[in-house]
C-alpha positions as a Markdown table, in Angstrom:
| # | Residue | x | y | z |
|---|---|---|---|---|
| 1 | Unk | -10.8 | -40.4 | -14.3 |
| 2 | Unk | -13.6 | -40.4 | -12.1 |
| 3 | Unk | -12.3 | -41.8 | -9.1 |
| 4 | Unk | -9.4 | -39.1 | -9.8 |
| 5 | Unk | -11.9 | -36.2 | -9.3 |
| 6 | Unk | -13.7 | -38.1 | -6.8 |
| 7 | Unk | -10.5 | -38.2 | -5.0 |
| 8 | Unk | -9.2 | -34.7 | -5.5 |
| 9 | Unk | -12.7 | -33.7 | -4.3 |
| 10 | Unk | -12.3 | -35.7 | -1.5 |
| 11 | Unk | -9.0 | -34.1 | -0.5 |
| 12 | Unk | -10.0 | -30.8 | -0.8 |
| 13 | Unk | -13.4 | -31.5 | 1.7 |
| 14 | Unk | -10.6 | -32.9 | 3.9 |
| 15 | Unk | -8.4 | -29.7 | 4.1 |
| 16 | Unk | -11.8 | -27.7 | 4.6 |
| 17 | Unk | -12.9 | -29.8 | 7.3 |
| 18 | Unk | -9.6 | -29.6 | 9.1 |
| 19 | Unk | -9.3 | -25.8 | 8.7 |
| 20 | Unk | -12.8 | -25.3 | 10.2 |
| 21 | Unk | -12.1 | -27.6 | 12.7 |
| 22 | Unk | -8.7 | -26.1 | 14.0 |
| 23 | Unk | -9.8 | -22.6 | 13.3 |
| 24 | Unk | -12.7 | -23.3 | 15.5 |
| 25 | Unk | -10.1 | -24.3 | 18.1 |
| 26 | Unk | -7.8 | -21.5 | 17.8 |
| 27 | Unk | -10.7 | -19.1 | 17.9 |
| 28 | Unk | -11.9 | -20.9 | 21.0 |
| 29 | Unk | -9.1 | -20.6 | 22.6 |
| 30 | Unk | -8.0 | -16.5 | 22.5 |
| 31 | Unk | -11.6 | -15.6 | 22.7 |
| 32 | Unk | -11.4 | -17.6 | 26.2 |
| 33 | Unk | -8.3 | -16.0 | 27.3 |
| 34 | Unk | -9.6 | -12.4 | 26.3 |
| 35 | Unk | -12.5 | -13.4 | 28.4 |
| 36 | Unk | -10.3 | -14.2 | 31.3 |
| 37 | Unk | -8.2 | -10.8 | 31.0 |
| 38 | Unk | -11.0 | -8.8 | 31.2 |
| 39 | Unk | -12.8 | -10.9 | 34.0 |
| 40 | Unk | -9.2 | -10.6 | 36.1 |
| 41 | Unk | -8.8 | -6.8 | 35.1 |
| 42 | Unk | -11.7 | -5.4 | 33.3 |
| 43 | Unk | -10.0 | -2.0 | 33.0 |
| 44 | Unk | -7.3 | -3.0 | 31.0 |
| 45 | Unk | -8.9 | -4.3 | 28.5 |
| 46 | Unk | -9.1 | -1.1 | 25.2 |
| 47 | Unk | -10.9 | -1.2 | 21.9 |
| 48 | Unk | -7.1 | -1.3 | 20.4 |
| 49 | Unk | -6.6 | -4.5 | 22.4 |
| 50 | Unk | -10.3 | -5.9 | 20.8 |
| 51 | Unk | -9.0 | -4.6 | 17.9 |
| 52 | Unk | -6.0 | -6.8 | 17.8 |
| 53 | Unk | -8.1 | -10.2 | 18.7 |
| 54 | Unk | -10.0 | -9.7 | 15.7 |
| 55 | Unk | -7.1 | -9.3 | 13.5 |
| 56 | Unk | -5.2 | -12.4 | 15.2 |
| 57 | Unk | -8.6 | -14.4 | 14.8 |
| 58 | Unk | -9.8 | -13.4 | 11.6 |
| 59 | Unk | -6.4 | -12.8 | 10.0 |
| 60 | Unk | -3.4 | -14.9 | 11.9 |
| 61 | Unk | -5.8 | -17.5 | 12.5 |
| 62 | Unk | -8.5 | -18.4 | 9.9 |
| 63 | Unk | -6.8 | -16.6 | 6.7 |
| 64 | Unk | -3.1 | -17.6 | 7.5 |
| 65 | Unk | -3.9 | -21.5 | 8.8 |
| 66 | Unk | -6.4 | -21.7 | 5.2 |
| 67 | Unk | -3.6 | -20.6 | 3.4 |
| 68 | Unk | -1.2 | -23.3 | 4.5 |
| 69 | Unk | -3.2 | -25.9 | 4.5 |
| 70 | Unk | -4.6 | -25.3 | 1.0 |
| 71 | Unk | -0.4 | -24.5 | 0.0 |
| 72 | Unk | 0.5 | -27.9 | 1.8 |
| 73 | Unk | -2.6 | -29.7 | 0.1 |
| 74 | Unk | -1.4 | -28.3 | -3.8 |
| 75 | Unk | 1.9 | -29.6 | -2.5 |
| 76 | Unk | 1.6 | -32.9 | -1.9 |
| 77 | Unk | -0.7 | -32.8 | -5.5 |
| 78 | Unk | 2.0 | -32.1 | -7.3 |
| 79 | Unk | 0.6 | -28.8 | -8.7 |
| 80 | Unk | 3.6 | -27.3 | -10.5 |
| 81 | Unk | 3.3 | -23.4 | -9.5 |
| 82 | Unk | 2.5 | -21.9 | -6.2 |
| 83 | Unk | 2.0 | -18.4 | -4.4 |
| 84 | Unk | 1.0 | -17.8 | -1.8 |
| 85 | Unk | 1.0 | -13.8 | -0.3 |
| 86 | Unk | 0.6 | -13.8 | 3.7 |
| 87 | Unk | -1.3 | -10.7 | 5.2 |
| 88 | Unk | -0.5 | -11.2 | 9.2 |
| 89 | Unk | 2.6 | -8.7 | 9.4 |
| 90 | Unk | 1.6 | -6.1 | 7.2 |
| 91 | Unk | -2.0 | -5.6 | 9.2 |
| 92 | Unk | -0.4 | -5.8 | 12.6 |
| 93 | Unk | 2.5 | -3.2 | 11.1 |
| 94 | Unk | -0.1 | -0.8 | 9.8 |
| 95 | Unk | -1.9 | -0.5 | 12.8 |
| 96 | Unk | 0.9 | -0.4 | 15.6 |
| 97 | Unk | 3.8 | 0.1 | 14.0 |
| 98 | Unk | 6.7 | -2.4 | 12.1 |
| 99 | Unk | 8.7 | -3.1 | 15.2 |
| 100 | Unk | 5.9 | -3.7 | 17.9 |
| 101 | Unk | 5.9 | -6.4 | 19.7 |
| 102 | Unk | 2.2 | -7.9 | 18.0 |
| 103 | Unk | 3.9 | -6.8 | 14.6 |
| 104 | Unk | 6.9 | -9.3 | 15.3 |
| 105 | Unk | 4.5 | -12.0 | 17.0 |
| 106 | Unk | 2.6 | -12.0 | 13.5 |
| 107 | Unk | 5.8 | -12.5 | 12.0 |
| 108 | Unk | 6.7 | -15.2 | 13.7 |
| 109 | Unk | 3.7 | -17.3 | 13.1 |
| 110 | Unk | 4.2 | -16.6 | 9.2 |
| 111 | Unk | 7.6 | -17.7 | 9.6 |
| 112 | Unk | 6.5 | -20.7 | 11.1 |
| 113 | Unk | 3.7 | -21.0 | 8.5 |
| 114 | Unk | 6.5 | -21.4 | 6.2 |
| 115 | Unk | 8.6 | -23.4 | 7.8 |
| 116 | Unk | 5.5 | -25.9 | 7.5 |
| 117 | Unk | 5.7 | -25.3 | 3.9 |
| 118 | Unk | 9.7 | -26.0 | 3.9 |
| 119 | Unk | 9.1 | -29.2 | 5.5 |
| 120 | Unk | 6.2 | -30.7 | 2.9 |
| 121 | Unk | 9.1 | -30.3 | 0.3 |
| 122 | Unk | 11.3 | -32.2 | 2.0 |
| 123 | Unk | 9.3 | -34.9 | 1.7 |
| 124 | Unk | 8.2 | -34.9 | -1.8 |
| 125 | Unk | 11.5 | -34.7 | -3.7 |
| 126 | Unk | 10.2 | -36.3 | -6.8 |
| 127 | Unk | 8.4 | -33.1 | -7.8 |
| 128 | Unk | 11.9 | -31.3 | -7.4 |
| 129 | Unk | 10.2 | -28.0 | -6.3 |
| 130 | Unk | 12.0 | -24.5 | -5.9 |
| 131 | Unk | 11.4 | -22.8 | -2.4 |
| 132 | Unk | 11.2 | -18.2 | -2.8 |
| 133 | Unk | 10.5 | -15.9 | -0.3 |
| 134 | Unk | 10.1 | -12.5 | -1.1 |
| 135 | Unk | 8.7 | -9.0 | 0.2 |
| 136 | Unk | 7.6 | -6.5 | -2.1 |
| 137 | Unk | 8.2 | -3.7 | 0.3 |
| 138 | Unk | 9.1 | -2.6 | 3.7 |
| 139 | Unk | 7.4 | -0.7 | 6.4 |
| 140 | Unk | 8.4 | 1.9 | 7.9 |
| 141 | Unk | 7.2 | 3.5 | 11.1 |
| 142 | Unk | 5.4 | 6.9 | 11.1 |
| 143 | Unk | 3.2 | 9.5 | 13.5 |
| 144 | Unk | -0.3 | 10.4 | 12.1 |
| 145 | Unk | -1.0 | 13.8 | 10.3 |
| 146 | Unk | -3.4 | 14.9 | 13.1 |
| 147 | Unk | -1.2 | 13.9 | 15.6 |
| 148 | Unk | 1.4 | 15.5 | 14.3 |
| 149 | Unk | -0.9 | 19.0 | 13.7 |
| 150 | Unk | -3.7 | 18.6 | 16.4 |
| 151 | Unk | -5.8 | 20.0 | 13.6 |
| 152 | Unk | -8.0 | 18.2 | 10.4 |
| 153 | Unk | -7.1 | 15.7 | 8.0 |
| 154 | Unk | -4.9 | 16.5 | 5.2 |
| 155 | Unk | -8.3 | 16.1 | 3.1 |
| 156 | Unk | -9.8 | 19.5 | 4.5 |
| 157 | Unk | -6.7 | 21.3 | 6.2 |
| 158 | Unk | -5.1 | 21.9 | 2.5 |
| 159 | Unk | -8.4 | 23.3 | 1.3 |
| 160 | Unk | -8.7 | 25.3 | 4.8 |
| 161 | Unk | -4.9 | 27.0 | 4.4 |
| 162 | Unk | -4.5 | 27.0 | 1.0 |
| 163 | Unk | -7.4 | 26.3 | -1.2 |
| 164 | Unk | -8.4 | 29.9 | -1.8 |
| 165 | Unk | -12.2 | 28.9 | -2.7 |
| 166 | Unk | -12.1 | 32.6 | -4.6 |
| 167 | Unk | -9.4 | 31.2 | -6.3 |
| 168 | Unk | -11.3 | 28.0 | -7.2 |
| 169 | Unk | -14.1 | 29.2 | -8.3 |
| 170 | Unk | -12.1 | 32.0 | -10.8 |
| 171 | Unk | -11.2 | 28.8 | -13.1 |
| 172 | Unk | -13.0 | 28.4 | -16.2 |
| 173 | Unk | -16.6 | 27.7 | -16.6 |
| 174 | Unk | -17.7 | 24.2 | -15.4 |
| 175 | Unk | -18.4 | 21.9 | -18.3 |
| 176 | Unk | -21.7 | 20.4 | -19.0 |
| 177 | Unk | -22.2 | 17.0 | -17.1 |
| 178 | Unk | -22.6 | 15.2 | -21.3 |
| 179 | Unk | -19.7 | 17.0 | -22.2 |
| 180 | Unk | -17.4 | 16.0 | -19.9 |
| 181 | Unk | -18.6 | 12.8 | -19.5 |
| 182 | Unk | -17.8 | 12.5 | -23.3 |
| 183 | Unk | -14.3 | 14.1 | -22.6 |
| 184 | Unk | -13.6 | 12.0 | -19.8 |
| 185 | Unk | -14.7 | 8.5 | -21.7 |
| 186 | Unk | -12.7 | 9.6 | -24.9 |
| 187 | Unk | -9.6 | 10.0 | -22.3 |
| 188 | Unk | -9.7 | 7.1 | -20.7 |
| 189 | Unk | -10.2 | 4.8 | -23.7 |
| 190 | Unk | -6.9 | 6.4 | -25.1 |
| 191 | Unk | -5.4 | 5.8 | -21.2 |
| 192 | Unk | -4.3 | 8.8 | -21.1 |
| 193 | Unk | -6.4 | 10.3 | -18.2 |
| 194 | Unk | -6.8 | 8.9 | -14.8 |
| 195 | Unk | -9.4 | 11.4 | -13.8 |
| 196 | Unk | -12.4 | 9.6 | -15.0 |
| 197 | Unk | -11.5 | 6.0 | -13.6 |
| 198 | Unk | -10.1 | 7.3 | -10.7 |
| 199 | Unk | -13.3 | 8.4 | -9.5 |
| 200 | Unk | -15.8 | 5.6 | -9.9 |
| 201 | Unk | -12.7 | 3.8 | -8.3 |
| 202 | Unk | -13.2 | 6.6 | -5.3 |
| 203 | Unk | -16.9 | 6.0 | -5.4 |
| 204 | Unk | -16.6 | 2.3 | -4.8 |
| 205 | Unk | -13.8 | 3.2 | -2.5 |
| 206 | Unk | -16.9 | 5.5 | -0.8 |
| 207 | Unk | -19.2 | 3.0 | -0.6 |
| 208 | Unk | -17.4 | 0.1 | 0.6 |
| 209 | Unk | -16.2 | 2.3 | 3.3 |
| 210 | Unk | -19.3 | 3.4 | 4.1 |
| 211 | Unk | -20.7 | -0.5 | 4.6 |
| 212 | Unk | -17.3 | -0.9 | 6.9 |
| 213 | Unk | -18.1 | 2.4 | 9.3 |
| 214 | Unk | -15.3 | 4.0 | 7.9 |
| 215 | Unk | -14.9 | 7.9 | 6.5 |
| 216 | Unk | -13.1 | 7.8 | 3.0 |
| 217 | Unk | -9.9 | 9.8 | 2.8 |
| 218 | Unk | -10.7 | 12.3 | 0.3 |
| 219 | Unk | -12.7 | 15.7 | -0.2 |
| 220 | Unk | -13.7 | 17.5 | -3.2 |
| 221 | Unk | -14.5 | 21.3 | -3.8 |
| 222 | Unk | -14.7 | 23.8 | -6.6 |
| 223 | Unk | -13.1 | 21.1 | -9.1 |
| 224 | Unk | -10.4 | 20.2 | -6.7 |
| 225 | Unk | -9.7 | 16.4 | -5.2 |
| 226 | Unk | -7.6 | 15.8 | -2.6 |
| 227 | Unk | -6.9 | 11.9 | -1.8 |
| 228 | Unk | -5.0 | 11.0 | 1.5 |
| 229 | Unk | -3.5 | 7.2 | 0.4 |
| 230 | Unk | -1.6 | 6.6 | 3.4 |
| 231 | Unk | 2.3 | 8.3 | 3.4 |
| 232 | Unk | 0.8 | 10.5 | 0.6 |
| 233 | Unk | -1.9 | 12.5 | -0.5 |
| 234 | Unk | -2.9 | 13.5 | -4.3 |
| 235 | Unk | -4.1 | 16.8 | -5.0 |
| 236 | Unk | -6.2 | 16.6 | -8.7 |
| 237 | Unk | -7.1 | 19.8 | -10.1 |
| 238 | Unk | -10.1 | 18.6 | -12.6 |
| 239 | Unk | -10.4 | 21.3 | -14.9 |
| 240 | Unk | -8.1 | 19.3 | -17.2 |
| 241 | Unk | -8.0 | 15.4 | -18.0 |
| 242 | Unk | -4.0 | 16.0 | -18.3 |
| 243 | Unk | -2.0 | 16.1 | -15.6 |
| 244 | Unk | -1.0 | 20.4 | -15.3 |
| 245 | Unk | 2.3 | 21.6 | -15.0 |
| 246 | Unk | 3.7 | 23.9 | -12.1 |
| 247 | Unk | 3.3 | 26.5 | -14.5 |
| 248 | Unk | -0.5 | 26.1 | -14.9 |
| 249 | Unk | -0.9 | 25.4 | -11.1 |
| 250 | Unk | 0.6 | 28.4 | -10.2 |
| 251 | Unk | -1.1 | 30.7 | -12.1 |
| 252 | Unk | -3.9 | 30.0 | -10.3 |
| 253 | Unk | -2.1 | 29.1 | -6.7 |
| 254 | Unk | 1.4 | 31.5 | -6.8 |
| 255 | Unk | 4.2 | 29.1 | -4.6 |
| 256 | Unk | 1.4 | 26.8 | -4.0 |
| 257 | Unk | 4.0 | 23.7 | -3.7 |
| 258 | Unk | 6.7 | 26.1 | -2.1 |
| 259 | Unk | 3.9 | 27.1 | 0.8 |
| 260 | Unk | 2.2 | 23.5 | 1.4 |
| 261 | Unk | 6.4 | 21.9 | 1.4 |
| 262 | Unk | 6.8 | 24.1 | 4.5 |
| 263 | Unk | 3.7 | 23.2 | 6.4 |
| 264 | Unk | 3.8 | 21.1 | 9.5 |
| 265 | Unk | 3.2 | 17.7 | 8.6 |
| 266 | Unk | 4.2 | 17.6 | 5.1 |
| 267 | Unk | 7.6 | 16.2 | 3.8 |
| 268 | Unk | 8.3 | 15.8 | 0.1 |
| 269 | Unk | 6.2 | 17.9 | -2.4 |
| 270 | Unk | 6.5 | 16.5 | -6.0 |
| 271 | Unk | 4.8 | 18.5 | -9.2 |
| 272 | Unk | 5.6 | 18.5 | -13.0 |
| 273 | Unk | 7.2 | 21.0 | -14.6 |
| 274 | Unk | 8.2 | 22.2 | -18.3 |
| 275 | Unk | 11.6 | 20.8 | -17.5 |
| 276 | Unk | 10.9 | 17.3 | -15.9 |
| 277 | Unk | 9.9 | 16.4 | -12.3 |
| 278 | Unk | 10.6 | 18.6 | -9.5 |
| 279 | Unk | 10.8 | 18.0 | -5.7 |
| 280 | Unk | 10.3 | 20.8 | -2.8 |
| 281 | Unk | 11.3 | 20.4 | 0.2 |
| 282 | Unk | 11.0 | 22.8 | 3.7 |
| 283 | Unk | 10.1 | 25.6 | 1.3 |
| 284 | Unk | 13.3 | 25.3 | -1.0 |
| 285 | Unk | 12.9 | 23.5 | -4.6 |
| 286 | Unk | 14.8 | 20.7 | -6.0 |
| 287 | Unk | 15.0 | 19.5 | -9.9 |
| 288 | Unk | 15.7 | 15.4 | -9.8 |
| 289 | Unk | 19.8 | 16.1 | -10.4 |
| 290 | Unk | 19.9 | 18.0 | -7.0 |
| 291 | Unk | 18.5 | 15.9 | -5.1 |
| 292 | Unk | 21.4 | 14.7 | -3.4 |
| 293 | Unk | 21.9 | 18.3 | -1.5 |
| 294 | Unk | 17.8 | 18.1 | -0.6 |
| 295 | Unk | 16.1 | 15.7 | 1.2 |
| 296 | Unk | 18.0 | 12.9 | 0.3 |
| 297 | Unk | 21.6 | 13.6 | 1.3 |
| 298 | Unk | 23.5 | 10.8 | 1.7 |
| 299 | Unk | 21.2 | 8.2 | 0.8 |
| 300 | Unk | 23.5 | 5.1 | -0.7 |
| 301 | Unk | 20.1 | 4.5 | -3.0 |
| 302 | Unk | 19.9 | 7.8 | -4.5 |
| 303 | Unk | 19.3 | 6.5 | -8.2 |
| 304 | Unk | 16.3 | 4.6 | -7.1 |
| 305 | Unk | 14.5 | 7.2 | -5.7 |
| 306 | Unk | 15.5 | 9.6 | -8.3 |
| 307 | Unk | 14.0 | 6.6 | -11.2 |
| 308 | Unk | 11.2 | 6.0 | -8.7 |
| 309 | Unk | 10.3 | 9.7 | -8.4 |
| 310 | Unk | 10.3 | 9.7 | -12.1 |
| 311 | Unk | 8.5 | 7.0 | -13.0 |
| 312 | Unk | 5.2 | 8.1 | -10.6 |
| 313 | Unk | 5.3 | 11.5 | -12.0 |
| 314 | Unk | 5.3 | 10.0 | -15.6 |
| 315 | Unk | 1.9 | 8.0 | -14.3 |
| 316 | Unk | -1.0 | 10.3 | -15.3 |
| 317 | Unk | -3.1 | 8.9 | -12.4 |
| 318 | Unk | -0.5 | 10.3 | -9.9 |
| 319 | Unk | -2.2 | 13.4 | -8.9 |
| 320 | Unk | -1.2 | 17.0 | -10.3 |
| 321 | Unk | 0.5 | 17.4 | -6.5 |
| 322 | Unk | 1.9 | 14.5 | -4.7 |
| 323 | Unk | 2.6 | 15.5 | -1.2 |
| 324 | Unk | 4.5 | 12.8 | 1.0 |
| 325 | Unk | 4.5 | 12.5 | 4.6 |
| 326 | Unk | 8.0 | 11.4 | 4.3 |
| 327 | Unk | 11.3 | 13.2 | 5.7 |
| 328 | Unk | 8.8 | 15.8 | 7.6 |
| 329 | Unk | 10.6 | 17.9 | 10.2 |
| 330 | Unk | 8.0 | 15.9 | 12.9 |
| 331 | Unk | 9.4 | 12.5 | 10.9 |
| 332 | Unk | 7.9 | 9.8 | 8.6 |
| 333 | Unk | 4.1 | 11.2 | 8.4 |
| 334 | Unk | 1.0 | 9.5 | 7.6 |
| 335 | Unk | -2.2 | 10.6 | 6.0 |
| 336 | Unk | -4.4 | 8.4 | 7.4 |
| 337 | Unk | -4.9 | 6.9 | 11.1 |
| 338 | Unk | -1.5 | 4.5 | 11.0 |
| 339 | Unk | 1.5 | 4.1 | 12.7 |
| 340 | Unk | 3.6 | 1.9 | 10.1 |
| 341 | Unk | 3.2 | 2.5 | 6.4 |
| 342 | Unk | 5.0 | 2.1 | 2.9 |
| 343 | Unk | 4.7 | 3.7 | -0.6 |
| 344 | Unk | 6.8 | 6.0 | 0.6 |
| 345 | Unk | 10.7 | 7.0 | -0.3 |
| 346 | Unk | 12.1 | 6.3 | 3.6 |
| 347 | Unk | 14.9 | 3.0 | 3.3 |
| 348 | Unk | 12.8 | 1.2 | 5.3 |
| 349 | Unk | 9.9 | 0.7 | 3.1 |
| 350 | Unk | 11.3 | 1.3 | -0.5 |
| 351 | Unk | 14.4 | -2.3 | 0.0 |
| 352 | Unk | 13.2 | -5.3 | 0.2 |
| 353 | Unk | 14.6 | -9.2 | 0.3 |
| 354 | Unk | 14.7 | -12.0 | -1.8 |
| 355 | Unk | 15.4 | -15.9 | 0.1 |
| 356 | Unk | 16.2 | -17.9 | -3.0 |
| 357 | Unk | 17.4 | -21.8 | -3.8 |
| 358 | Unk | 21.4 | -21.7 | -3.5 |
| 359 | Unk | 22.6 | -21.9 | -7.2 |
| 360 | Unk | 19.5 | -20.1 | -8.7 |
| 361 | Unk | 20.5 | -17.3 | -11.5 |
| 362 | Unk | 18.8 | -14.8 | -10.0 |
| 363 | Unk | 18.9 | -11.1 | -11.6 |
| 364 | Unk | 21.8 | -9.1 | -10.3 |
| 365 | Unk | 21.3 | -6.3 | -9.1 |
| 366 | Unk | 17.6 | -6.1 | -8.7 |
| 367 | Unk | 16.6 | -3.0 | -8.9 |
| 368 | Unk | 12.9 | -2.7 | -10.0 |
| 369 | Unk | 10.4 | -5.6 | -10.2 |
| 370 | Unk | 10.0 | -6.4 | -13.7 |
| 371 | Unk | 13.5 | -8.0 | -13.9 |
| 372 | Unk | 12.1 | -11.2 | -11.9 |
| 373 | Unk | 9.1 | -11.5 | -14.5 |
| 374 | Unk | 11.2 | -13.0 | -17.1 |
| 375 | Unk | 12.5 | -15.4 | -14.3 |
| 376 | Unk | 9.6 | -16.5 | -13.0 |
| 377 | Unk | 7.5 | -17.5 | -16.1 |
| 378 | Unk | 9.7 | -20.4 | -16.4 |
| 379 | Unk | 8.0 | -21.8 | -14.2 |
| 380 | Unk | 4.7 | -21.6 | -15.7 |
| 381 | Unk | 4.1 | -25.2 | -17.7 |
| 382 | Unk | 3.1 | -23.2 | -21.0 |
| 383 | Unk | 7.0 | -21.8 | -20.9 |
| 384 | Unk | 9.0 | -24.9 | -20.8 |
């Protein structure tokens, strides 16, 4: 038993050593070619092409290769279950967009990664392994809200246009701090209102950003949160641990979702309403069964967006306006500085794909992510 650990120990120094030392390499060898760019034609060199060398270094490079290796090492060990989730694309997508060229170069090193993978099974039939590859969503490309306006984030610009602070400040008396801390705790231990975790979440969120340089995407004023998550935004009015109703929102705001639907920028609008979700859309306003004359005409995939729609407005985290950057009149919008993003209701990020072992009795359709949970866990030792 001892030499076993001894020798599984040994192994693992030996993967560590060989990522370092390759890693090391790698590193060696873009930061030298960066150098000669910029020593050939120092003005071509930008912060976005600095930018992208430390992605390919820290991310494609060091990340991806430890990933691999410590995947190929579990491998040839025999260890029954294995995922691994590979970051290079989805970076490289974010930042300049799903079909640039750096996007697809990232791609094709994690392809390669595992092909790697692929081959290491080959040669250890005996532990008769099965081989998935999966994405759990798209990307799709988009402009950035300030691009797109010329003007401030979503953050301030929706309190600027249409925020009334008079407005704000005519809801009812702020609470004691005790009291709704009390109200908030008791919510949250019945699960049942977001507001209180979501921000100590946003205060970590506020602090880690502030360690990376980086401005957090959200504002609050007069008990009102806005929170810019990419593709969409979430507007939380606080007064109320439940999520309110177009009814309540616009007896404060009158055509609030009507007026923001039609800005420049904006796409989708979604609210709750006394008679279920609703959707509006360039200043018009959609229940979930019309749809199909609105801002999704002709999509093939209707019924998933109408079930996705309705299961995030049945989440009382999702905020009491979700504003989507999607299907603007400008196109695919973002919140934040990106120019490929998901989360959103565009084809291109909602499908995604499934590689599976010819003969494997895969869920047919798949049409929501829970149906592969059941398949899976047979995997899992514990389940056989």
């Amino acid at each position: 038993m001892r030499v076993h650990r001894l020798l599984r120990t040994l192994s693992k120094s030996v993967v560590l050593a060989w990522v370092l030392m390759k890693g090391s390499l790698a590193s060696l060898i873009e930061l030298s070619r960066a150098a000669l760019r910029f020593v050939a034609d120092p003005l071509s060199v930008s912060p976005e092409g600095w930018k992208w060398l430390a992605i390919k270094i820290g991310i494609s490079l060091w990340l991806r290769e430890f990933f691999t290796l410590a995947v190929a090492h579990d491998l040839y060990s025999g260890i029954p279950t294995i995922y691994v989730n590979y970051l290079d694309y989805d970076i490289a997508a974010h930042a300049w967009g799903p079909r640039h060229r750096r996007a697809l170069s990232a791609l094709r090193r994690v392809d390669a990664s595992i092909h790697r993978l692929s081959r290491i099974l080959r040669r250890v039939p005996e532990y008769r392994y099965d081989l998935y590859v999966l994405s759990d969503h798209g990307q799709a490309t988009c402009i950035p809200y300030r691009r797109v306006t010329g003007g401030p984030p979503i953050e301030q610009s929706l309190f600027d246009d249409f925020f009334d602070p008079a407005g704000a400040l005519a809801a009812a008396a702020p609470e004691s701090r005790r009291r709704r801390f009390a109200r908030g705790l008791k919510a949250y231990r019945a699960q049942r209102a977001p507001g209180f975790f979501q921000r100590f979440v946003n205060y970590l969120e506020r602090d880690f950003a502030r360690i990376l340089g980086e401005t957090p995407d959200a504002r609050e004023r007069a008990g009102i949160r806005v929170i810019a998550a990419g593709p969409n935004a979430f507007v939380y009015f606080l007064e109320s641990a439940e999520p309110l109703t177009l009814e309540r929102i616009e007896a404060r705001f009158p055509a609030l979702a009507t007026a923001i639907s039609g800005a420049r920028g904006i796409g989708l609008v979604l609210v709750r309403s006394a008679s279920g979700p609703l959707c509006f859309w360039r200043g018009r306003r959609y229940g979930l069964d019309e749809l199909h004359r609105g801002p999704f005409a002709g999509r093939p995939d209707l019924e998933r967006v109408v079930e996705g729609i309705r299961d995030l407005m049945a989440m009382p985290s999702a905020g009491d306006l979700v504003i989507y950057g999607s299907n603007a009149p400008q196109g695919d919008v973002s919140f934040i500085s990106e120019v490929g993003a998901h989360a959103g209701p565009s084809s291109d990020e909602l499908h995604t794909f499934l590689i599976h072992p010819r003969g494997a009795d895969i869920p047919s359709p798949i049409t929501h992510p829970i149906q592969l949970y059941s398949y899976f866990v047979r995997y899992q030792p514990e389940a056989v």
